[in-house]
C-alpha positions, 0 to 999 in steps of 0.5 A, a space after each residue: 801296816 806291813 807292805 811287801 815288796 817283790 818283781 823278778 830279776 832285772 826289774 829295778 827291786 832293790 833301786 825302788 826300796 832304796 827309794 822307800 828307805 831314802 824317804 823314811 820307811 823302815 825296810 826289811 832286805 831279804 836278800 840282805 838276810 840271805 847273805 848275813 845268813 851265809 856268814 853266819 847262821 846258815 853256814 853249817 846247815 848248808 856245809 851238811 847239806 852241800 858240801 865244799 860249798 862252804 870258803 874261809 867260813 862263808 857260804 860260796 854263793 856261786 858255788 852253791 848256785 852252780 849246786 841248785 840252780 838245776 836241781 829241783 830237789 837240791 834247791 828244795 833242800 836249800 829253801 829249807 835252810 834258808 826260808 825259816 831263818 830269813 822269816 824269823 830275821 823279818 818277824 824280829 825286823 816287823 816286831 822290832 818296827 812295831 816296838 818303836 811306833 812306825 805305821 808302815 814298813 816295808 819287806 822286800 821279799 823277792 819270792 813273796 807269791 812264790 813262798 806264799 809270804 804275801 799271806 802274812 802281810 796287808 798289801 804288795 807292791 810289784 816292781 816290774 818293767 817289760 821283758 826286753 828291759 829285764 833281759 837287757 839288764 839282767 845280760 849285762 850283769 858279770 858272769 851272766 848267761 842266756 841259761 842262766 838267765 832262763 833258769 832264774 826266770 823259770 824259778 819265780 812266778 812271771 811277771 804278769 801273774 805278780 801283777 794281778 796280785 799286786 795291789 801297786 804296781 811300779 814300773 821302773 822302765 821309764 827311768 828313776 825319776 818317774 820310778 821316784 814319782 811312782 813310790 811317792 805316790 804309793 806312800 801317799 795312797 799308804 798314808 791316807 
């Protein structure tokens, strides 16, 4: 069974599949990919694309962000670079599981609903946590802005419509170990 799992900026994501991963299930990081990708595959196509983005043969991320963050077209442009290699990435990640016998894995894909990647898998777990604690965690993070902050946010799906799509929904405002709890008790309804 192939599960993924998404929330938006700020919402504890990458903490909850720690989780997952810490309690034996294989976990494919998309953002992981993303920067593999940057070091290597993905760097001359985005050179071509955006140029000067590119340092010492790594893709600049803030460079490249400052290049796409307001651009529809130019974020198109990456999303084309960028897509296909992080879903041939997972695709060898789900066969290579497959391959060794596990029943379940996980893919952390931050734009699941938004890349319609939801289609290719069995179930969704959406991590979420309400807008005040989003934004508190999202501010505090180095280099942060409102506008960027809101110019993320207007990129991805909100929170509430990532819900109703979910099958499981963890809440990650009540702290880790309520969190932790949480992803127990989707790995027992999971297994059963």
């Amino acid at each position: 069974m192939v599960v993924g799992l998404t929330g938006s900026i700020g919402m504890g994501k990458t903490t909850t599949s720690d989780m997952f991963r810490r309690a034996g299930i294989a976990v494919h990081d998309s953002d992981l990919t993303v920067h593999e990708l940057y070091a290597s595959t993905a760097v001359e196509p985005i050179s071509k694309a955006f140029p000067g983005v590119v340092e010492q043969g790594v893709v600049n991320r803030s460079a490249l962000a400052s290049r796409v963050l307001n651009s529809e077209s130019a974020l198109h442009r990456l999303q084309m670079i960028v897509h296909p290699l992080v879903q041939s990435h997972r695709e060898a990640f789900i066969s290579k599981v497959r391959m060794q016998g596990a029943a379940l894995c996980i893919v952390d894909i931050p734009l699941l609903f938004e890349t319609e990647a939801d289609r290719s898998i069995d179930m969704t777990i959406v991590v979420t946590a309400p807008g005040h604690v989003q934004k508190q965690r999202v501010m505090s993070r180095p280099g942060m802005t409102e506008a960027k902050f809101h110019a993320i946010l207007s990129k991805q799906m909100p929170d509430a419509q990532k819900r109703l799509l979910a099958h499981w929904i963890i809440d990650t405002s009540m702290g880790l170990e309520s969190a932790s709890r949480q992803v127990s008790g989707v790995l027992r309804a999971l297994v059963r």
